[in-house]
C-alpha positions in Angstrom: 0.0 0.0 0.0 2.8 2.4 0.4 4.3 2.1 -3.0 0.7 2.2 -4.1 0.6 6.1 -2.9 3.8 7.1 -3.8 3.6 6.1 -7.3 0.3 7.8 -6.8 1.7 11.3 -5.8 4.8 10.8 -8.3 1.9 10.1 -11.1 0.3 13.3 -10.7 3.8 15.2 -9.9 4.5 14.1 -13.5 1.4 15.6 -15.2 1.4 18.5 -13.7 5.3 19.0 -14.2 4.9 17.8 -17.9 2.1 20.7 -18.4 4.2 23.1 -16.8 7.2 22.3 -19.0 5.2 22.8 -22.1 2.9 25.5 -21.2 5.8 27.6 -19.9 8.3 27.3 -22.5 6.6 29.2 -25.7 9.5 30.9 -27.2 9.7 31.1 -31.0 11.1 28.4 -32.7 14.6 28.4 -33.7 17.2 26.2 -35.7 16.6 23.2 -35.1 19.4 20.7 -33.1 20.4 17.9 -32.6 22.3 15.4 -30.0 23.7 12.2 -29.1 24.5 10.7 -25.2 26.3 8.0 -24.5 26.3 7.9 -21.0 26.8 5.0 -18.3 25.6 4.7 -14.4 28.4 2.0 -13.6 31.7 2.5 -12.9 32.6 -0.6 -14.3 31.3 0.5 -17.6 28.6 -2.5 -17.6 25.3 -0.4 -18.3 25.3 1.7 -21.1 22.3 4.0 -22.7 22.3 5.5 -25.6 20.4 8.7 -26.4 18.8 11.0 -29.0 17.9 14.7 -28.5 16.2 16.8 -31.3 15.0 20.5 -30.1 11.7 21.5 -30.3 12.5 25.3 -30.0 15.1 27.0 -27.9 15.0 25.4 -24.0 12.5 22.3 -24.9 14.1 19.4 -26.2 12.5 15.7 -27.3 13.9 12.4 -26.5 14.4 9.2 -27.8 16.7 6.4 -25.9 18.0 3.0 -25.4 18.6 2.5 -22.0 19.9 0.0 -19.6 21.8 -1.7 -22.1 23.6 -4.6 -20.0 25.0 -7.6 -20.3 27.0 -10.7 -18.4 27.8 -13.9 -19.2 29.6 -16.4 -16.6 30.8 -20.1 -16.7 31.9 -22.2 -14.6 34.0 -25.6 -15.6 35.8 -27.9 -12.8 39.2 -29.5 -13.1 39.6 -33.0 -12.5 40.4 -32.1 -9.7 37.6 -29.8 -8.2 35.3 -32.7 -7.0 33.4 -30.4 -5.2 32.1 -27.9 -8.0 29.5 -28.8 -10.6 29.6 -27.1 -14.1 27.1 -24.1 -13.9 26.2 -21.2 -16.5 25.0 -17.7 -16.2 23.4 -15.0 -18.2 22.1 -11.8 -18.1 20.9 -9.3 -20.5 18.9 -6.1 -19.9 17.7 -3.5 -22.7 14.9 -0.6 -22.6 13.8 1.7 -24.6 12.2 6.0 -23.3 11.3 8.6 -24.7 10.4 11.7 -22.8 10.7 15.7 -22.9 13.4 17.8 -21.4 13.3 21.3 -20.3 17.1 23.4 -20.2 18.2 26.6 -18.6 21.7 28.3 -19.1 23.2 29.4 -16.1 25.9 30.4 -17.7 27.7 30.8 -21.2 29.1 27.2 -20.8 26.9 25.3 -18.2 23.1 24.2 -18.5 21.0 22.4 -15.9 18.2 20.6 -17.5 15.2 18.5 -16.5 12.8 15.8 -17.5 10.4 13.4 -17.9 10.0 10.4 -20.1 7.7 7.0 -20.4 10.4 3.6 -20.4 10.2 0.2 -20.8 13.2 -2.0 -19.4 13.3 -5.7 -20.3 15.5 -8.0 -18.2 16.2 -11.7 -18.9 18.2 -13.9 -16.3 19.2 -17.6 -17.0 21.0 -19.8 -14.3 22.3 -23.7 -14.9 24.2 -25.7 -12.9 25.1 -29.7 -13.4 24.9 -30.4 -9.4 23.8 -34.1 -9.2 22.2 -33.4 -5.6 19.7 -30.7 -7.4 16.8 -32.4 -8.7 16.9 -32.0 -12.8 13.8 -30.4 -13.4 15.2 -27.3 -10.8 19.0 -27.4 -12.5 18.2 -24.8 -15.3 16.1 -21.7 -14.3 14.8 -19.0 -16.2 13.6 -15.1 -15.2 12.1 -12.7 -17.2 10.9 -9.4 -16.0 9.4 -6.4 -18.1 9.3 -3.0 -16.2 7.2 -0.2 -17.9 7.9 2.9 -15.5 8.0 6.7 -15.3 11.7 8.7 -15.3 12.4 11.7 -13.5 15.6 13.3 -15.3 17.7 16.1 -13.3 21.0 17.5 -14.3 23.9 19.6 -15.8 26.0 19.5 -18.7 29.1 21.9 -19.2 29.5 22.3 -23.0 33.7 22.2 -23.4 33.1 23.0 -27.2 30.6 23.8 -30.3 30.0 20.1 -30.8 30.5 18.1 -27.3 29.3 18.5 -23.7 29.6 16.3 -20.8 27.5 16.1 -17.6 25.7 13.7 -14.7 22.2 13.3 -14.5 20.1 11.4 -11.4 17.2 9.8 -13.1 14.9 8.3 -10.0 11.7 6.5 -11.5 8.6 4.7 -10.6 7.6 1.7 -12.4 5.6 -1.3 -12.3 7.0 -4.4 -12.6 6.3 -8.1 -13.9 8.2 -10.9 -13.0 7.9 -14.5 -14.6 10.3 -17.5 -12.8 10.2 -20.9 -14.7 12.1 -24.3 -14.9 13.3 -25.8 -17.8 10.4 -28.2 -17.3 7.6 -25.8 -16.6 7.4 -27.8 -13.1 8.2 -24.6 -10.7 6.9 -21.4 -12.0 5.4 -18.2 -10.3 4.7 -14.9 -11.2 4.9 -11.5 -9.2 4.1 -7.9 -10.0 3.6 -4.4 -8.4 4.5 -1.3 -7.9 8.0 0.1 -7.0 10.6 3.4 -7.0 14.0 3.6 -7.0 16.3 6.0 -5.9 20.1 5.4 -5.2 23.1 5.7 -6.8 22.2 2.9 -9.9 20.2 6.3 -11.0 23.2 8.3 -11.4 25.1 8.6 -14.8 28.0 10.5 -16.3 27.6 10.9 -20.0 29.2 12.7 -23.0 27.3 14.8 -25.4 27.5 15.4 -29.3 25.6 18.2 -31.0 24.9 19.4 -34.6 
C-alpha cells in the first residue's frame, strides 16, 4: 500500500510537471538541433544507454533512448580435480527503450542544468544452470524474465567544453511497475509476481558525453 501512494503522488507530480514544462516554454522556434548521449551509471562500464535529443524550440528538447543496455555472461568448468564444484552457466541481459521531454536553462555561457520526464520500458532476462547431481533435474536450469514499464524523472547539468560536445551527470529516479515470470526448464516450478516500486540510489546516477549538430 505504500508504494501504491507514492507512485500515486509521483503520477500526478508528473502531469502537472509535464504541463508546466510545455505551457511555460513558448518561445519562437529556432534552428533546429540535434544530440547524441552515450552515458553509463556503472563505474565498471557495464550499463550503457544511448540517447537521442532533437530540439523543439530554444530550451525544450524531445527524447528518444535506449537505456539500460547490460549484459554478463559467466561459466563455470571444474578441473579434474575440483570434485566439489559442478559445471554451472549464467546469463544476463537487460535492454529498454524512453522517450520523454526535457526542459534546459543556461546558467551560464558554458553550463546548463536541464530536466525531465519520459515513459520507459526496461526488459531483463536472467538464466541460471548448474550440473549439481544433488539438485533435482527439473530445478538445474532456471529462467527469469521481468518487463518493467515505468515513469523517469531526469535532473542534471551538462558543461559544454566545445561547439560540438558537452559532458555532464544526471540522477534519473523513477517509478515503475514491474512483472516478473520464474520458470524451470520443465515448466514444473513457475510463479509470477508484479507491483508497484521506485528507485532511488546511486544505480540512477550517470556520467555521460554529449555530441551536438
Amino acid at each position: 500500500m505504500k508504494n501504491y501512494k507514492v507512485t500515486c503522488i509521483l503520477l500526478v507530480v508528473f502531469f502537472f510537471t509535464f504541463d508546466f514544462m510545455v505551457a511555460q516554454d513558448t518561445n519562437s522556434a529556432v534552428k533546429l538541433k540535434n544530440e547524441f548521449l552515450v552515458s553509463t551509471s556503472s563505474l565498471t562500464l557495464s550499463n550503457f544507454s544511448l540517447k537521442y535529443y532533437r530540439s523543439i524550440n530554444q530550451k525544450l528538447w524531445y527524447k528518444l533512448a535506449l537505456i539500460n543496455l547490460s549484459g554478463s555472461y559467466h561459466k563455470t568448468e571444474p578441473s579434474s580435480s575440483s570434485v566439489a564444484i559442478y559445471p554451472t552457466r549464467d546469463f544476463y541481459y537487460s535492454s529498454g527503450v524512453a522517450a520523454g521531454l526535457e526542459k534546459r536553462n543556461y546558467i551560464t555561457d558554458k553550463f546548463e542544468m536541464v530536466i525531465g520526464l519520459d515513459l520507459q520500458m526496461t526488459y531483463i532476462y536472467k538464466n541460471h544452470f548448474t550440473d549439481n547431481p544433488n539438485i533435482l533435474q527439473e530445478l538445474r536450469d532456471n529462467k527469469d524474465i521481468t518487463f518493467t514499464p515505468g515513469i523517469g524523472f531526469v535532473i542534471g547539468g551538462y558543461y559544454h567544453a566545445g561547439e560540438h560536445f558537452s559532458f555532464g551527470v544526471e540522477i534519473n529516479p523513477q517509478v515503475y511497475y514491474y512483472y516478473e515470470k520464474y520458470n524451470n526448464a520443465n515448466n514444473t516450478v513457475h510463479y509470477k509476481e508484479t507491483g508497484f516500486n521506485y528507485s532511488f540510489s546511486s544505480n540512477n546516477a550517470s556520467i555521460g558525453l554529449k555530441y551536438v549538430w
